[in-house]
Backbone as a printed PyTorch tensor [residue, N CA C, xyz], in Angstrom:
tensor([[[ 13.7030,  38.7400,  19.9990],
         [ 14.5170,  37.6530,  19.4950],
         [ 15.4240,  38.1730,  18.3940]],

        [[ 16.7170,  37.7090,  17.9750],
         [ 17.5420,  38.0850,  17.3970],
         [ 17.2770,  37.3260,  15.8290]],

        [[ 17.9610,  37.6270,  15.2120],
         [ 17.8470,  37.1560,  13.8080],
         [ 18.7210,  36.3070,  14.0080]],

        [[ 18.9720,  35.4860,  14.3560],
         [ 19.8960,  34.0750,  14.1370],
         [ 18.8210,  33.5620,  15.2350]],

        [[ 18.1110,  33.4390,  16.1000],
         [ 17.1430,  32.5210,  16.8000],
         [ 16.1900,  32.3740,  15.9210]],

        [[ 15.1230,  33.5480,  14.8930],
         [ 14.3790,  33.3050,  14.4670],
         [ 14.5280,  32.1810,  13.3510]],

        [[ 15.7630,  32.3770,  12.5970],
         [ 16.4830,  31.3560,  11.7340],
         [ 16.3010,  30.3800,  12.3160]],

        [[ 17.2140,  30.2450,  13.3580],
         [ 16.8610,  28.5290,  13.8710],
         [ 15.7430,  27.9900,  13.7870]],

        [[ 14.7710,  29.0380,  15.2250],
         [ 13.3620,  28.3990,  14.8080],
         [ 12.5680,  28.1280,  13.4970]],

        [[ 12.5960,  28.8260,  12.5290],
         [ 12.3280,  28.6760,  11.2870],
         [ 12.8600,  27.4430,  10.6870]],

        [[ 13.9660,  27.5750,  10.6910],
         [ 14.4460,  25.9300,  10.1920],
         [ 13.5440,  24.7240,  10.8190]],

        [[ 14.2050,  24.9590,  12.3890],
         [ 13.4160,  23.3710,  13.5110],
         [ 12.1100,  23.4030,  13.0040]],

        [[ 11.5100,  24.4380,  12.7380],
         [  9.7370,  24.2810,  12.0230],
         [  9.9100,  23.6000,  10.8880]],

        [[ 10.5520,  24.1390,   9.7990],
         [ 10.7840,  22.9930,   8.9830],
         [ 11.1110,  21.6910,   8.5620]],

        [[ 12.3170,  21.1010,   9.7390],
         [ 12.1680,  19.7150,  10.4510],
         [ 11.2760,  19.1860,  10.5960]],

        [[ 10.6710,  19.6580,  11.6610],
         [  9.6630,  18.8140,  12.2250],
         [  8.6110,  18.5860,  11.3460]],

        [[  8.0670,  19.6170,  10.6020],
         [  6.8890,  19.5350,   9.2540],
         [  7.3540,  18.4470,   8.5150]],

        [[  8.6980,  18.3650,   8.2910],
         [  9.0310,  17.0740,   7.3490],
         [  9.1880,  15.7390,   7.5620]],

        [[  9.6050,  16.0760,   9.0600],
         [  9.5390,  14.9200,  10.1580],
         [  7.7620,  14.1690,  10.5210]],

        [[  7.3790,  14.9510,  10.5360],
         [  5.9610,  15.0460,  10.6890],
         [  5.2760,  13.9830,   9.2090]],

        [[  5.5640,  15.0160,   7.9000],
         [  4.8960,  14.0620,   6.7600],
         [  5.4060,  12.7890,   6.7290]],

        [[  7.0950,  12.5940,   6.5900],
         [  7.2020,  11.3340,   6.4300],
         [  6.4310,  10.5440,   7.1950]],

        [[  6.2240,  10.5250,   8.7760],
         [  5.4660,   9.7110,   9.4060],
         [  4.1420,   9.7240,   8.8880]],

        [[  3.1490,  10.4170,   8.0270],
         [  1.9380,  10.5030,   8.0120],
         [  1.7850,   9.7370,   6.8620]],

        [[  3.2620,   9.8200,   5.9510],
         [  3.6210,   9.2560,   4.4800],
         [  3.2390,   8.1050,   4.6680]],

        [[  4.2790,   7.2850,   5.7840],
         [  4.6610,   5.7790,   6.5990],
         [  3.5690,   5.0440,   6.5020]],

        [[  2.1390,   6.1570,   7.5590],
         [  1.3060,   5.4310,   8.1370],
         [  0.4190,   5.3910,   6.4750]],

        [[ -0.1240,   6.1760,   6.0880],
         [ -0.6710,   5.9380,   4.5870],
         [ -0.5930,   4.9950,   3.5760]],

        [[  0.9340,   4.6020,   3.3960],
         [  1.4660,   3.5250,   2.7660],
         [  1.2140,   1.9610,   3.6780]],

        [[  1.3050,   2.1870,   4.7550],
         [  1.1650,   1.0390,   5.5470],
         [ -0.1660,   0.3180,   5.9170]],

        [[ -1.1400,   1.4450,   6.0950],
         [ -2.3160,   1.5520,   5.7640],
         [ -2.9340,   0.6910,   4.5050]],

        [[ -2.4190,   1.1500,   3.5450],
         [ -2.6100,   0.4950,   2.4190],
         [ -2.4890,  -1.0390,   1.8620]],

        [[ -1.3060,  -1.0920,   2.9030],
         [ -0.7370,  -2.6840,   2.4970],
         [ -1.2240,  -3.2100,   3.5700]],

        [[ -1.9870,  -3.0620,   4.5220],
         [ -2.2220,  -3.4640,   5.9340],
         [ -4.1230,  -3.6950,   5.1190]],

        [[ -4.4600,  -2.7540,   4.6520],
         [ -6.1540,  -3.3870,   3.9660],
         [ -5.7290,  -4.0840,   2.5280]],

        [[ -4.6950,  -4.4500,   2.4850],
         [ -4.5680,  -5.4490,   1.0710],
         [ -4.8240,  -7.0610,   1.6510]],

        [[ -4.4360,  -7.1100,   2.8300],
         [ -3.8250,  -7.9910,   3.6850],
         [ -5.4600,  -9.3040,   3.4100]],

        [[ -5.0820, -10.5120,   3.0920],
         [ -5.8810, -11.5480,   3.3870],
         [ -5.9150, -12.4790,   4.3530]],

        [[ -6.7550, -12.5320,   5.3580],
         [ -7.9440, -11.9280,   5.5940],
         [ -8.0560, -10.6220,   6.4810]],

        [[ -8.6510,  -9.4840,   5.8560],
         [ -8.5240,  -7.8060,   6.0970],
         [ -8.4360,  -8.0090,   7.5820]],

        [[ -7.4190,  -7.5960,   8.4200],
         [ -6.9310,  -7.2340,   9.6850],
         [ -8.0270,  -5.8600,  10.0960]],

        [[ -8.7010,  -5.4330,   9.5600],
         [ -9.1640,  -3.8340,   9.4270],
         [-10.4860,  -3.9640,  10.7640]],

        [[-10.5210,  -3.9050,  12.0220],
         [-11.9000,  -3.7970,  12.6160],
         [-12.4830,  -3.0710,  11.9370]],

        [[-13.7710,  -3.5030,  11.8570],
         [-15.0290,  -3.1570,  11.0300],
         [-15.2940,  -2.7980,   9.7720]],

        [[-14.4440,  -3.4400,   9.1860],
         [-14.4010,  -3.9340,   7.4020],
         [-14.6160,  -5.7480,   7.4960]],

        [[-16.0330,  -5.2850,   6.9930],
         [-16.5440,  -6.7510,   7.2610],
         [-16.9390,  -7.4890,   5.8750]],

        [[-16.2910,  -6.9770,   4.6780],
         [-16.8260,  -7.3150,   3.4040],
         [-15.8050,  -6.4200,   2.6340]],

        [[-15.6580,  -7.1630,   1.6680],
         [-14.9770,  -6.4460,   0.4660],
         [-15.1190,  -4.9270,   0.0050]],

        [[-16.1950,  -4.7520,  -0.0970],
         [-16.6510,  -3.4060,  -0.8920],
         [-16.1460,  -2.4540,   0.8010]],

        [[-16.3660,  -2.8570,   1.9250],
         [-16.2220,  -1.5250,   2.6480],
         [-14.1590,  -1.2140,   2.5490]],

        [[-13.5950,  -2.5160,   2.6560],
         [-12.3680,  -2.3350,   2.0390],
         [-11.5830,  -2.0670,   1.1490]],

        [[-12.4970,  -1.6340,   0.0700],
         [-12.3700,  -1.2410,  -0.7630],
         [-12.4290,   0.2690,  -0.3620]],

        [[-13.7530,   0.2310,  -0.2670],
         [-13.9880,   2.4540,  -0.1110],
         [-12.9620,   2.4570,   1.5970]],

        [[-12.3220,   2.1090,   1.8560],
         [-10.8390,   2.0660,   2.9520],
         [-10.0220,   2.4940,   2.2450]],

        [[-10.0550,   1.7300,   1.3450],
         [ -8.2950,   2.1740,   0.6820],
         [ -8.6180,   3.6030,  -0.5140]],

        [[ -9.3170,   3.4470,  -1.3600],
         [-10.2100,   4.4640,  -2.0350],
         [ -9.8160,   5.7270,  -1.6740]],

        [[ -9.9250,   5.5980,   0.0270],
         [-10.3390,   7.1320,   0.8090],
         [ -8.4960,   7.3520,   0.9150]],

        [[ -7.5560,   6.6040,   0.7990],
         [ -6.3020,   7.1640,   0.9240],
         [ -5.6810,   7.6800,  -0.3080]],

        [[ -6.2810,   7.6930,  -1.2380],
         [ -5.8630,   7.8950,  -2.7340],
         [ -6.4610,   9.7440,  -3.0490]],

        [[ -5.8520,  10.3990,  -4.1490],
         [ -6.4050,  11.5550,  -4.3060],
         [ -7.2060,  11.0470,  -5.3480]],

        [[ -8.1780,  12.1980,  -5.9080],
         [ -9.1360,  12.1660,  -6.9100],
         [ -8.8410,  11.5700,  -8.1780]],

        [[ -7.5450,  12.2680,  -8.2210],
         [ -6.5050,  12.0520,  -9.7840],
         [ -5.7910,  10.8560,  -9.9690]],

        [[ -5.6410,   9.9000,  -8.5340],
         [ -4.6960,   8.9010,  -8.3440],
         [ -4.5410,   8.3300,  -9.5510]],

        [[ -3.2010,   7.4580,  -9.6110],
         [ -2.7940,   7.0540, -10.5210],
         [ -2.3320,   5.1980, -10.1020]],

        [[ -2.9070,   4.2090, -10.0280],
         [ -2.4790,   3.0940,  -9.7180],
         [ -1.8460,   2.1930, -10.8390]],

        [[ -0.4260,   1.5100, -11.0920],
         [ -0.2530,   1.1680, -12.0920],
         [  0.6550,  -0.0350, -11.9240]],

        [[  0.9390,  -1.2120, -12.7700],
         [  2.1970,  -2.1050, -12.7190],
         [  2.6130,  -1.7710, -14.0600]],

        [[  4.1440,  -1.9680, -13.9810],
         [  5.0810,  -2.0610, -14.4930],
         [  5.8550,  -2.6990, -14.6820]],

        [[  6.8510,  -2.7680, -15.9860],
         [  7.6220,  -3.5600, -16.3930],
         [  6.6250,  -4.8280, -16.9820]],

        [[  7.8990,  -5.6710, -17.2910],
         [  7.4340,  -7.1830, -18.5390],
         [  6.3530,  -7.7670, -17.8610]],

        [[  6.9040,  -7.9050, -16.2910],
         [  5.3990,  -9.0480, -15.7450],
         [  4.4190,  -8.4010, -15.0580]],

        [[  4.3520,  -6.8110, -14.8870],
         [  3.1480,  -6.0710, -14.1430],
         [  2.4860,  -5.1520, -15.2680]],

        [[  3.1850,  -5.1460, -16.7280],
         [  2.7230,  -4.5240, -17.5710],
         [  1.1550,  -5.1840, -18.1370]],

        [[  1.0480,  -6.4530, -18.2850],
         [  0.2350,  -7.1530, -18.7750],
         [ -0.9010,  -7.6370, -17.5270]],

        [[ -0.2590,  -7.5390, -16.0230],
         [ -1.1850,  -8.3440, -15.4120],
         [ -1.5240,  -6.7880, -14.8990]],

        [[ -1.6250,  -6.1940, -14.7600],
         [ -2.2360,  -4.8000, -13.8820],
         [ -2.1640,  -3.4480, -14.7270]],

        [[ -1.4530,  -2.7320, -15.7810],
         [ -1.3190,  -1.4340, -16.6230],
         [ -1.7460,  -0.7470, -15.3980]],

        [[ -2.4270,   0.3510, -15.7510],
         [ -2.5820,   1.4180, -15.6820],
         [ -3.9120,   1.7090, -15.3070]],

        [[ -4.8260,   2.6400, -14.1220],
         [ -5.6470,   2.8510, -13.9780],
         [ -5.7110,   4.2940, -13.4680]],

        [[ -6.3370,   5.4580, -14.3390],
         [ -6.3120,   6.8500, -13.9180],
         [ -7.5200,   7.2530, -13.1680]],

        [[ -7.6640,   7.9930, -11.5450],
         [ -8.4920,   7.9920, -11.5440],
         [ -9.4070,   7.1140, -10.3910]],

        [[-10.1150,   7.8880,  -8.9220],
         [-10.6070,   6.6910,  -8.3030],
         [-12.1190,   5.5120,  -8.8010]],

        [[-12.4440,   6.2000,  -9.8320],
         [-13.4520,   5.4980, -10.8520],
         [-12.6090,   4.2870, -11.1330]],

        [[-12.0360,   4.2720, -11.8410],
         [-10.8240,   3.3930, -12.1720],
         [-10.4190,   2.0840, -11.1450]],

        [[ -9.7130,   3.0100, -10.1320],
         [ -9.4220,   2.7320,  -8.8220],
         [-10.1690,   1.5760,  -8.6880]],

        [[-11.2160,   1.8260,  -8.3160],
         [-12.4230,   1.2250,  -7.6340],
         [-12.6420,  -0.1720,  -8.5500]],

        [[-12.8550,   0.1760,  -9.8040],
         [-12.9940,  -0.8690, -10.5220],
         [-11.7190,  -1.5790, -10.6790]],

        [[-10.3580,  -1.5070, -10.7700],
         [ -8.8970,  -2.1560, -10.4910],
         [ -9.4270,  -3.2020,  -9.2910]],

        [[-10.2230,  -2.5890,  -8.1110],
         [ -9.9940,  -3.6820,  -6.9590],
         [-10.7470,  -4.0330,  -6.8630]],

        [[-11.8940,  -3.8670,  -7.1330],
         [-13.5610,  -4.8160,  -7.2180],
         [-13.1690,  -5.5890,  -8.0170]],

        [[-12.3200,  -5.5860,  -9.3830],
         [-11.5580,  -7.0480, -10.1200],
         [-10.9120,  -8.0150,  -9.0730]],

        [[-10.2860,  -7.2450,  -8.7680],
         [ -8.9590,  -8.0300,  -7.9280],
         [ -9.9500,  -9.0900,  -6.6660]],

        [[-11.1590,  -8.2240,  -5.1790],
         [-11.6220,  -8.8580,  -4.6400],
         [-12.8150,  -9.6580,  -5.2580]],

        [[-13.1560,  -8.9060,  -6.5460],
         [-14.6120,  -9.6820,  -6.7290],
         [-14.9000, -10.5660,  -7.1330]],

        [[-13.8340, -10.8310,  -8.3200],
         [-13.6950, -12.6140,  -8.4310],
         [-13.7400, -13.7520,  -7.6510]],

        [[-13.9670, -14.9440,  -8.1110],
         [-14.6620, -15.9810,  -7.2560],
         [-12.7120, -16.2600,  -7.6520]],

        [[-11.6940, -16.5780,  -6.6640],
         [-10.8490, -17.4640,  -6.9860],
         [-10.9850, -18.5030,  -7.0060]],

        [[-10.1660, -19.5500,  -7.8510],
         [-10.1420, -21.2600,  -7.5950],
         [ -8.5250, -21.4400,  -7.9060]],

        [[ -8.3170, -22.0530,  -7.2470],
         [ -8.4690, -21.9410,  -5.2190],
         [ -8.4400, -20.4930,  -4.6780]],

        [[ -9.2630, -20.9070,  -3.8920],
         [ -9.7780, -19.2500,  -2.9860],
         [ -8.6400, -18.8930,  -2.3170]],

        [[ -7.7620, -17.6030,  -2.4320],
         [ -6.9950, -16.7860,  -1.5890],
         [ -6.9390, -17.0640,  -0.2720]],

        [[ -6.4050, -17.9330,   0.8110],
         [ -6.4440, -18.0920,   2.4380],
         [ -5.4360, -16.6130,   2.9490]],

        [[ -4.3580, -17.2800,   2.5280],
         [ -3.5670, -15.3520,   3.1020],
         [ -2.6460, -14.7460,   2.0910]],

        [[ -2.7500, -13.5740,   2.4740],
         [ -1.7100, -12.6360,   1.9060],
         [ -1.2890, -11.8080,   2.4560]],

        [[ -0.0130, -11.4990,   3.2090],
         [ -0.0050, -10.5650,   4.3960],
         [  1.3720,  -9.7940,   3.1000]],

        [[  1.5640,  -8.4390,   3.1230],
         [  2.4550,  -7.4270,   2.9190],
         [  3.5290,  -7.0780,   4.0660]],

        [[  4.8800,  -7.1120,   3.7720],
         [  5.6470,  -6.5400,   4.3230],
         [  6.7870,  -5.8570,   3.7260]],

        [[  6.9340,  -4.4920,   4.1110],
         [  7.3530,  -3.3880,   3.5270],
         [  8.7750,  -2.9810,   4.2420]],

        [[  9.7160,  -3.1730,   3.4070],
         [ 11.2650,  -2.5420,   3.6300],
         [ 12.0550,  -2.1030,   2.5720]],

        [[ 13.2370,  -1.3830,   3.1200],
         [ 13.8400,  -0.6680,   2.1250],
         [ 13.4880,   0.5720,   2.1810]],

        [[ 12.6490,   1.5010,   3.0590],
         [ 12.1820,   2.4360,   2.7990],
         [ 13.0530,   3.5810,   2.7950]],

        [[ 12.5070,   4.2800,   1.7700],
         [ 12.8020,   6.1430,   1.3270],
         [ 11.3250,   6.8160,   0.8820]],

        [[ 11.5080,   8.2150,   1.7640],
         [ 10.8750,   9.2290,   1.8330],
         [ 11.0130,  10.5190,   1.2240]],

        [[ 10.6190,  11.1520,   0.5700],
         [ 11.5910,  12.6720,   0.3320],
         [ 10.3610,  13.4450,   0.1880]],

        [[ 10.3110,  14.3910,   0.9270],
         [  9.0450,  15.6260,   1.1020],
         [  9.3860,  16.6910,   0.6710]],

        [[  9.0110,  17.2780,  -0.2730],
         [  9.2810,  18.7970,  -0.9530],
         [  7.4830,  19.1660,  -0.6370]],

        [[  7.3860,  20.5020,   0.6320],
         [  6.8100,  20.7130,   0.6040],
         [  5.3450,  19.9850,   0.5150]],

        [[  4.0680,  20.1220,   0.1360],
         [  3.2280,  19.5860,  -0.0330],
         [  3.0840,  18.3770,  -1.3410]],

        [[  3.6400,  17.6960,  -0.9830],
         [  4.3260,  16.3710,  -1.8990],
         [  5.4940,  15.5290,  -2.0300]],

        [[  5.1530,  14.3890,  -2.5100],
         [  6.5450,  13.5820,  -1.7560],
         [  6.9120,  12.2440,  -2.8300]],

        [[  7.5910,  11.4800,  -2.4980],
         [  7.8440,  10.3080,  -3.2820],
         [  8.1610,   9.2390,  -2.3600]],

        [[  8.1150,   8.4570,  -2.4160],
         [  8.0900,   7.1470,  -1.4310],
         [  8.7860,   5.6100,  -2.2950]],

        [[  9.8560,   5.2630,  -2.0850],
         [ 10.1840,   4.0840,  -2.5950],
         [ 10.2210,   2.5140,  -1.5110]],

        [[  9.8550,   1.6110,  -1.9660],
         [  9.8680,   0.6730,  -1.0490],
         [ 10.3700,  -0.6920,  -1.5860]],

        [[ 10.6310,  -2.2440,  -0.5420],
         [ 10.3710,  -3.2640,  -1.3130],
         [  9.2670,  -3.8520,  -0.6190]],

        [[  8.5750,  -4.6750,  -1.2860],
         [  7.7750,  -5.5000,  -0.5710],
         [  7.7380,  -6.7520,  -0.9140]],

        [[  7.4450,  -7.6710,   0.1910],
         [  7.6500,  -8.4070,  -0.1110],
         [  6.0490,  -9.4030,   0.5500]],

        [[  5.2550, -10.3250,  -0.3270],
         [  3.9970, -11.1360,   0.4380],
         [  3.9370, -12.5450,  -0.0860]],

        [[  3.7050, -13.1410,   0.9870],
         [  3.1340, -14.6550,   0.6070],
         [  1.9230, -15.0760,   0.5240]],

        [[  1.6850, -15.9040,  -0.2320],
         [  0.3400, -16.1870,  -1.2150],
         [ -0.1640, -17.0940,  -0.8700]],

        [[ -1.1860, -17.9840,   0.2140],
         [ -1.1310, -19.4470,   0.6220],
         [ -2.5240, -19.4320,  -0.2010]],

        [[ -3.0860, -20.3840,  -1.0000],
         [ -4.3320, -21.2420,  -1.6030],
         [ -4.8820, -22.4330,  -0.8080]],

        [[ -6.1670, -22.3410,  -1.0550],
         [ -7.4830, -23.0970,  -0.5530],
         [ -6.5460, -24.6550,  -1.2370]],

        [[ -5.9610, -25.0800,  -2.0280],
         [ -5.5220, -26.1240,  -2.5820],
         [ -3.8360, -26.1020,  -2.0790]],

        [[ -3.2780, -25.9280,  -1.3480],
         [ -2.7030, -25.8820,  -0.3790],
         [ -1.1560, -25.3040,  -1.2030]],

        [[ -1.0660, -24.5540,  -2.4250],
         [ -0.4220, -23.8550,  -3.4300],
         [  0.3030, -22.8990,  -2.4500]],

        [[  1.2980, -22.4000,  -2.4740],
         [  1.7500, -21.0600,  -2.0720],
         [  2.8450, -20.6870,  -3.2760]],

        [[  2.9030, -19.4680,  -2.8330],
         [  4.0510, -18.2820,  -3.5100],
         [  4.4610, -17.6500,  -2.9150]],

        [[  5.6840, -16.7460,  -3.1260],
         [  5.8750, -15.9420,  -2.7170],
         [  6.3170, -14.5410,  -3.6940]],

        [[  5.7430, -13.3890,  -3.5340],
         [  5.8850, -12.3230,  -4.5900],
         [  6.7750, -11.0570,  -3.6380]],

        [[  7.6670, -10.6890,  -4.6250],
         [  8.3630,  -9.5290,  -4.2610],
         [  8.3120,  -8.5300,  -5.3380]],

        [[  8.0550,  -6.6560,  -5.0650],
         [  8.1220,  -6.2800,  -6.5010],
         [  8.3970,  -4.8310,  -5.1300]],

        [[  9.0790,  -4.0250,  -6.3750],
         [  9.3650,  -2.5610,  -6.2050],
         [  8.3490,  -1.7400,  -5.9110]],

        [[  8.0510,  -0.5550,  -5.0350],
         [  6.9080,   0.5380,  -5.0580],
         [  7.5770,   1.7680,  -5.1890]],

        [[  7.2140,   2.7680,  -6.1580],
         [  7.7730,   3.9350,  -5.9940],
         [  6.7700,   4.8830,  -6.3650]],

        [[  6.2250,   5.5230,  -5.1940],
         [  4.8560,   6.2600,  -5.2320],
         [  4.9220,   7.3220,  -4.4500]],

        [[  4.1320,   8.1200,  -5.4150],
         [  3.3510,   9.5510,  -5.2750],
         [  2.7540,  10.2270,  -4.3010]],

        [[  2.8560,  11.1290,  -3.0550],
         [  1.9800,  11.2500,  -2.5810],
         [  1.5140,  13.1290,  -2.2800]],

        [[  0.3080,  13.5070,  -2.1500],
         [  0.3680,  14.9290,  -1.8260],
         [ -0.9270,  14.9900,  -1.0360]],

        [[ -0.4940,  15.9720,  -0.2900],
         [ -0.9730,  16.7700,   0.6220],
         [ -2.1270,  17.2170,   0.1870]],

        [[ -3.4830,  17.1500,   0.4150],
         [ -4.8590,  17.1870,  -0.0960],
         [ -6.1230,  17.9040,   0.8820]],

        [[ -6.1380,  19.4260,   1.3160],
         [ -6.3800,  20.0380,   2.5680],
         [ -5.8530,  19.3220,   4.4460]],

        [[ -4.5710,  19.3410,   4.3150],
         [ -3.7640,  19.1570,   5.0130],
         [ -4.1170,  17.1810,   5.0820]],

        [[ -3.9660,  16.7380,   4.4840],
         [ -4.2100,  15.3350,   4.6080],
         [ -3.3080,  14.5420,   3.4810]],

        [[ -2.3130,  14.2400,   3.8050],
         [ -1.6540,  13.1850,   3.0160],
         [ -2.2640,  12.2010,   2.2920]],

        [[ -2.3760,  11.9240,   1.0030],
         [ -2.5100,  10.4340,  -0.0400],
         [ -2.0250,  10.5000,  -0.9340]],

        [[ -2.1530,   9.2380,  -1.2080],
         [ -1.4880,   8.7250,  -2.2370],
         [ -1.5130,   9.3080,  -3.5730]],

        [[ -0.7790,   9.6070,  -4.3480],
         [ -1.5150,  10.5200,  -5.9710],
         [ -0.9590,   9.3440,  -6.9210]],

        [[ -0.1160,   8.4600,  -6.7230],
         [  0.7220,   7.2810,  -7.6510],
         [  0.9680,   6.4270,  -6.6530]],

        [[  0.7000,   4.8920,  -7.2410],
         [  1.0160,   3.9280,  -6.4900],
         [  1.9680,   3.2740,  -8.3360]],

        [[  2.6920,   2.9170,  -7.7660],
         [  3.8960,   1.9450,  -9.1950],
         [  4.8510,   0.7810,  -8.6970]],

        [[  4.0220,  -0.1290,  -8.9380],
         [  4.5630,  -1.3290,  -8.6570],
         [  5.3860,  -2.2140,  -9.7680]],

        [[  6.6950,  -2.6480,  -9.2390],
         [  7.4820,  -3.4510, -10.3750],
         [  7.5630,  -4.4280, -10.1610]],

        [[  7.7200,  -5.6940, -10.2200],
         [  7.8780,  -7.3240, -10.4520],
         [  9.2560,  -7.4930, -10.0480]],

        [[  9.5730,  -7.8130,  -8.9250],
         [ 10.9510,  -8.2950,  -8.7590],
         [ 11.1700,  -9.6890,  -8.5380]],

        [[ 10.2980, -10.6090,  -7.9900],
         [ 10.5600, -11.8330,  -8.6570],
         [  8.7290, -12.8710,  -8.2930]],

        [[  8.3770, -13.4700,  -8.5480],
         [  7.8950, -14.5460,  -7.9990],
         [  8.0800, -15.8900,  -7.8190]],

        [[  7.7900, -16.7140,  -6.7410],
         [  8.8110, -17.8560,  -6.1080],
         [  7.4490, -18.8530,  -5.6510]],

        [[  7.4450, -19.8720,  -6.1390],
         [  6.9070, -20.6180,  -5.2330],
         [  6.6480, -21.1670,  -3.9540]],

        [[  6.6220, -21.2780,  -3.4020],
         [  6.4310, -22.0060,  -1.9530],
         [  6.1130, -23.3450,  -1.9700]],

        [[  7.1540, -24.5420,  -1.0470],
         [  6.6710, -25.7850,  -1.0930],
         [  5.3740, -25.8030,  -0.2430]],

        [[  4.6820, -26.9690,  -0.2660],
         [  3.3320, -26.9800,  -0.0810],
         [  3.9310, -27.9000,   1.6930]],

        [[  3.3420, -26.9670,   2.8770],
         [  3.0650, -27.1640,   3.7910],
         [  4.5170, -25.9330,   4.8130]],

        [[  4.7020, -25.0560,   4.2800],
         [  5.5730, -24.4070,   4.3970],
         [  5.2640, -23.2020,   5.7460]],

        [[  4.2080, -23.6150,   5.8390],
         [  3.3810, -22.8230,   7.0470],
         [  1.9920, -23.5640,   7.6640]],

        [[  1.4940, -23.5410,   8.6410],
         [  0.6020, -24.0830,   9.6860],
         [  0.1140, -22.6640,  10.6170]],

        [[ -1.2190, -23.4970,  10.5110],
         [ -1.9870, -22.2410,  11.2380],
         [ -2.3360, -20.8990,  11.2010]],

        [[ -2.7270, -21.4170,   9.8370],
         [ -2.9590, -19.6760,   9.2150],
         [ -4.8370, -20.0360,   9.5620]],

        [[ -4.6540, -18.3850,   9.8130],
         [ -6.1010, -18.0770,  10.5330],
         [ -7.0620, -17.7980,   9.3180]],

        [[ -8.7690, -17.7370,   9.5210],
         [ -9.3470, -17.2840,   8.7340],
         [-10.3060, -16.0110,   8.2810]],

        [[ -9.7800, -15.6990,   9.6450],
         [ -9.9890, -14.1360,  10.0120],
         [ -9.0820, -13.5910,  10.9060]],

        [[ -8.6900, -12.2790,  10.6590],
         [ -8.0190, -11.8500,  11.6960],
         [ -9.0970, -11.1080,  12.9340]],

        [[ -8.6600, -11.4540,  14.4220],
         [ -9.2190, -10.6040,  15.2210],
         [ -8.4910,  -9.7840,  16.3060]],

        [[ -7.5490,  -9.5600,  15.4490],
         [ -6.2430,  -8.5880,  16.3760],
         [ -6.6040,  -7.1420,  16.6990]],

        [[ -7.7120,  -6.5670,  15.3910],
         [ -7.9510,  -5.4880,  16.1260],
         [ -9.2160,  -5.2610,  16.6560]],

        [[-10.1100,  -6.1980,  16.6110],
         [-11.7230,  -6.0020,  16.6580],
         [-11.4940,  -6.0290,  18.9610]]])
């Protein structure tokens, strides 16, 4: 082979490796917002705590989960750490709500990727609606711009950073037929 084929191939290897993470980036992040989801879509996460050690397992050792800005500074800071981690979302599921949480589904657009090598950055918007046992809804939108690296060939998360871009109410009856479990994938 000539030295301008090996070039090529060398490059197209590099494509595709990058081509490759972003998708592994995609599914990780999606992953994530897909076990946030109320009520957990996840076959065989049948309780809080196993959805918990779900999402847990996509994070590195060091992870960093945090909100930001005026209205995520006070309701979420900073947690270093899947010790941390763990305890951030055993708050979040373990509380008794009143009114109890019926759904919360995540949906993710806007996306950017950028892979340098074994590590990356990920920006997103998201956007979820909030329906209550007292027939309350919201709707929340906030920024993600997160961390991720390569961890013996396995992509996670190393920073999750969420910003507050607005929250909105929802008039009350604004949806019908929300389920109380999902069984889409079981």
């Amino acid at each position: 082979m000539t030295k301008d084929v090996l070039q090529s191939l060398e490059a197209l290897a590099k494509r595709i490796e990058t081509l490759e993470a972003e998708a592994e980036i995609r599914r990780v992040q999606a992953r994530y917002m897909f076990l946030c989801d109320t009520p957990c879509p996840e076959a065989g996460v049948e309780n809080d705590s196993q959805r918990i050690e779900c999402i847990l397992d996509l994070y590195t050792e060091d992870a960093i989960w945090e909100g930001v800005g005026a209205y995520y500074d006070n309701q979420f800071g900073q947690r270093v750490g899947k010790a941390a981690l763990r305890e951030h979302f055993e708050a979040f599921w373990g509380q008794k709500r009143d009114p109890a949480l019926l759904l919360n589904v995540h949906y993710l657009t806007s996306e950017q990727i950028h892979v340098r090598g074994d590590e990356a950055d990920g920006q997103w918007v998201h956007c979820q609606p909030w329906i209550f046992s007292d027939g309350s809804s919201l709707l929340r939108s906030s920024r993600l711009n997160n961390l991720f690296r390569r961890v013996d060939g396995v992509w996670k998360v190393s920073r999750t950073r969420t910003e507050n871009v607005f929250v909105a109410p929802l008039g009350a009856g604004w949806a019908n037929n929300v389920p109380d479990r999902s069984v889409l994938m079981r």
